[in-house]
C-alpha positions as CSV (number, residue, x, y, z in Angstrom):
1,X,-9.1,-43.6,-2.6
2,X,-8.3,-40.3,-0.9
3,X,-5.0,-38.0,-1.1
4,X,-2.9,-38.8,1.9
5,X,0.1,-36.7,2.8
6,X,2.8,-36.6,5.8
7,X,2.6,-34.3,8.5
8,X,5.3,-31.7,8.5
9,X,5.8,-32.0,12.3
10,X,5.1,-35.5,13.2
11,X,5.6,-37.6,9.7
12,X,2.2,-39.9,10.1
13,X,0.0,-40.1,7.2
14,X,-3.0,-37.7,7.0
15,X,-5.7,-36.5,4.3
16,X,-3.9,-34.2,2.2
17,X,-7.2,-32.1,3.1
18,X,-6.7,-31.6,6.7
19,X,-6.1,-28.4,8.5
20,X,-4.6,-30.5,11.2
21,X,-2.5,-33.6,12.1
22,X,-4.7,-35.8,14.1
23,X,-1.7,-37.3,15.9
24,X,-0.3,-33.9,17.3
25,X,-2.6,-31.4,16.1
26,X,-0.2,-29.2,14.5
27,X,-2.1,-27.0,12.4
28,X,-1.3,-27.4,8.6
29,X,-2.3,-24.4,6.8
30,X,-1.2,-21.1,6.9
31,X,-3.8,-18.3,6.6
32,X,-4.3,-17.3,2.7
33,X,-5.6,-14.2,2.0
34,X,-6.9,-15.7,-1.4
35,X,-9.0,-18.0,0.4
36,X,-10.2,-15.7,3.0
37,X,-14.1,-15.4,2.4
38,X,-17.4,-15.7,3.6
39,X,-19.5,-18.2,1.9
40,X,-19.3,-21.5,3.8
41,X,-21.9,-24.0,4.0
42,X,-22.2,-23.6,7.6
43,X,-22.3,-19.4,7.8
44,X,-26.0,-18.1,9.4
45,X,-26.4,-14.3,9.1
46,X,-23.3,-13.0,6.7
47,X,-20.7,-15.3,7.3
48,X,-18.1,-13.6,9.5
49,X,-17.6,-16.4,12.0
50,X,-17.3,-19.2,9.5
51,X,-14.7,-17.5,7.5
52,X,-13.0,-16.5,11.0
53,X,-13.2,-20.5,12.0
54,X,-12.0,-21.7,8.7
55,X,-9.3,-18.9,8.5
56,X,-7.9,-20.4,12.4
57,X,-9.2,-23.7,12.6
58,X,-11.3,-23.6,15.4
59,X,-15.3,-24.3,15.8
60,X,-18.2,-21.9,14.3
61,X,-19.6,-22.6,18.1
62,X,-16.5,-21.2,19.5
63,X,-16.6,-18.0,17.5
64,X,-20.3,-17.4,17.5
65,X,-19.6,-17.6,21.3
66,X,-16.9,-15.2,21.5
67,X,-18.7,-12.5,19.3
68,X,-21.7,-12.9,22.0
69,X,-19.1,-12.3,24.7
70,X,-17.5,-9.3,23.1
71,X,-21.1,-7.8,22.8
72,X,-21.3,-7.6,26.6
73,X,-18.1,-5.5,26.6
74,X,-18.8,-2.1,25.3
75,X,-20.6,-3.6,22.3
76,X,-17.2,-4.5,21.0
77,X,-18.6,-7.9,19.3
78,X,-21.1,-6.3,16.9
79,X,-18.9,-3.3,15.4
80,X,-16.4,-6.1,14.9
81,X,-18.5,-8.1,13.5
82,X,-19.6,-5.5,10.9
83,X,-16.2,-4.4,10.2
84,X,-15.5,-7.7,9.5
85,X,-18.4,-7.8,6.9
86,X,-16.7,-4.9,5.6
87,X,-13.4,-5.9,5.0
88,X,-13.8,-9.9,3.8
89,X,-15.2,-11.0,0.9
90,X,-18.2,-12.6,0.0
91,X,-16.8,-15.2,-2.4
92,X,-13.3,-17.0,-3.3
93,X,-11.5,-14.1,-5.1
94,X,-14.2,-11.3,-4.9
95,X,-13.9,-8.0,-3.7
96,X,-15.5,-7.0,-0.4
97,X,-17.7,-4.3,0.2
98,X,-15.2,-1.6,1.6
99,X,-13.4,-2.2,-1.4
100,X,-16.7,-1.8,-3.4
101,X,-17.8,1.4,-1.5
102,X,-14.2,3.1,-2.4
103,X,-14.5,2.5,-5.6
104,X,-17.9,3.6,-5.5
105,X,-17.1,6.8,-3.7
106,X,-13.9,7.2,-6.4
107,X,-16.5,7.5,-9.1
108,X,-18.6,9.3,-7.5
109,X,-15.9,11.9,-7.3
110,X,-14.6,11.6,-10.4
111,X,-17.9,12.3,-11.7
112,X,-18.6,15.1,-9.5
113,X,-15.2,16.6,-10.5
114,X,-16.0,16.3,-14.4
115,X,-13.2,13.8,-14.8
116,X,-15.3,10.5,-15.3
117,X,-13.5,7.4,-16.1
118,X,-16.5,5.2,-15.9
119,X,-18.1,2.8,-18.9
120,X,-19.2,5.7,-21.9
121,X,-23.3,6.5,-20.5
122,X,-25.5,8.9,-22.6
123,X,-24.3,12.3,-23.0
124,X,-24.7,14.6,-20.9
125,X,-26.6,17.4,-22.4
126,X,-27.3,20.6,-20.1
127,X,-30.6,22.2,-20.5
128,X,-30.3,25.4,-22.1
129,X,-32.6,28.7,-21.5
């Protein structure tokens, strides 16, 4: 049998999975950061609009949709969309890529500035004359 639980709003009995109360479609969850991500069953090119549907409850249609709306207005749809990419993770708990690229470009300039706190590599040994 399935987990039931009571609607905050309206005290019927729903699955304890829903998002929202059938009976007066109060939405259920809250937005959590820790389950913000972009690998849903039903994502197509990176993700973005499934993660944004899950995150507010509303269709992958309806997103898709607006992001092909935006595009018409100043091209507003696809360098959200990428940002987006940018900023939420692939997978439950990851990091996403702008945090990867920071700490990519923190080593980089560590190591350009002698101080490298990476994992121990080979020496390295300068070629002497």
């Amino acid at each position: 049998m399935t987990d039931m639980k009571r609607c905050p709003f309206c005290a019927e009995t729903i699955l304890a999975e829903a998002s929202r109360c059938r009976y007066c479609r109060s939405r259920l969850v809250s937005f959590d950061s820790e389950r913000w991500h972009r690998s849903y069953p039903e994502r197509r090119v990176a993700g973005v609009c499934a993660a944004i549907a899950h995150a507010v409850a509303v269709p992958t249609a309806a997103v898709r949709l607006a992001f092909v709306v935006l595009t018409f207005i100043h091209l507003i749809g696809p360098m959200l969309y990428a940002s987006l990419w940018l900023v939420i993770p692939q997978h439950v708990g990851d990091e996403s890529q702008l945090e990867r690229l920071f700490r990519w470009g923190q080593t980089l300039a560590a190591a350009l500035s002698g101080r490298h706190n990476g994992p121990p590599g080979p020496p390295i040994v300068p070629d002497r004359v």
